[in-house]
N, C-alpha and C positions, 0 to 999 in steps of 0.2 A: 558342519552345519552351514547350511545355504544362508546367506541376507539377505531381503529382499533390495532390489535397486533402488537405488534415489533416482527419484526422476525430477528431470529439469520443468520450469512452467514451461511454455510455447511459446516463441518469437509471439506471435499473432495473440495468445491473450494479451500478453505483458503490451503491446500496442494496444490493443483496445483499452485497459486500465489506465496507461499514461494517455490517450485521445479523452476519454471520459474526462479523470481528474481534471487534464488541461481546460474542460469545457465547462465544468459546473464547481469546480474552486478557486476562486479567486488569488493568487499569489502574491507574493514580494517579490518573489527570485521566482527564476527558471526554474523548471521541475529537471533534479538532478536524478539519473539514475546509476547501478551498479550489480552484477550478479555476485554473491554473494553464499555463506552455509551462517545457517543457524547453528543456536549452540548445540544441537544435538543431531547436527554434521545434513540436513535437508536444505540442497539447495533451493535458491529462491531472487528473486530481482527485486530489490529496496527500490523504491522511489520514494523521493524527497524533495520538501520542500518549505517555505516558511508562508505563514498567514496573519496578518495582521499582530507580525514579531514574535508569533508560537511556530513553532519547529516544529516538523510532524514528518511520519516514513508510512509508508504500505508496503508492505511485504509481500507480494505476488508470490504461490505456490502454483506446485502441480496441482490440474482442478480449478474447480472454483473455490480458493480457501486463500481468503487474505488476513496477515496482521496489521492494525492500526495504533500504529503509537505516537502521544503528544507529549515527549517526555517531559515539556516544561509544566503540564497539567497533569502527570504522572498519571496519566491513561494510558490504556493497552487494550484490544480487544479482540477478536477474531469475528470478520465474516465470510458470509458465502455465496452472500450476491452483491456485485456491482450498485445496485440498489440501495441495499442498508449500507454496504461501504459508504457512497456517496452523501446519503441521510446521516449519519454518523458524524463524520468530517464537518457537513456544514454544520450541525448542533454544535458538536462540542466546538467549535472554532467562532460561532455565533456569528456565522455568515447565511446568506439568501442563496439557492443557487441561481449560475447567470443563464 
């Protein structure tokens, strides 16, 4: 029986999502990146970074399918536009975007 492939995101999204992020959330630290498998072996590129001393990741997929986690607010979520990612982030982080 055949699996289907994991597919990688694309250099060129995962740049557009780290250009984004960098431009409408505000940081502590550098936005750290890393490619990466989830636990159920889909790779993907974490970006990482801290906001006003909350720790937070996105998880860039193939697609437009990201995960958002604030582990020290024990949030987790998934979206699928650049848009409500961004919306997201500054809500729960209680920032303005810049």
């Amino acid at each position: 029986m055949r699996t289907a492939a994991k597919r990688y995101p694309r250099k060129k999204d995962v740049a557009v999502v780290f250009r984004t992020l960098q431009a409408c959330i505000p940081t502590d630290l550098a936005i750290r990146g890393e490619w990466r498998f989830s636990q159920s072996g889909a790779p993907n590129y974490r970006l990482s970074s801290s906001t006003g001393g909350k720790n937070w990741q996105v998880d860039v997929y193939a697609g437009t399918f990201y995960v958002v986690q604030i582990p020290t607010m024990n949030l987790n979520d998934t979206k699928d536009s650049m848009p409500s990612l961004v919306a997201y982030l500054c809500k729960a982080l209680k920032v303005s975007r810049r």
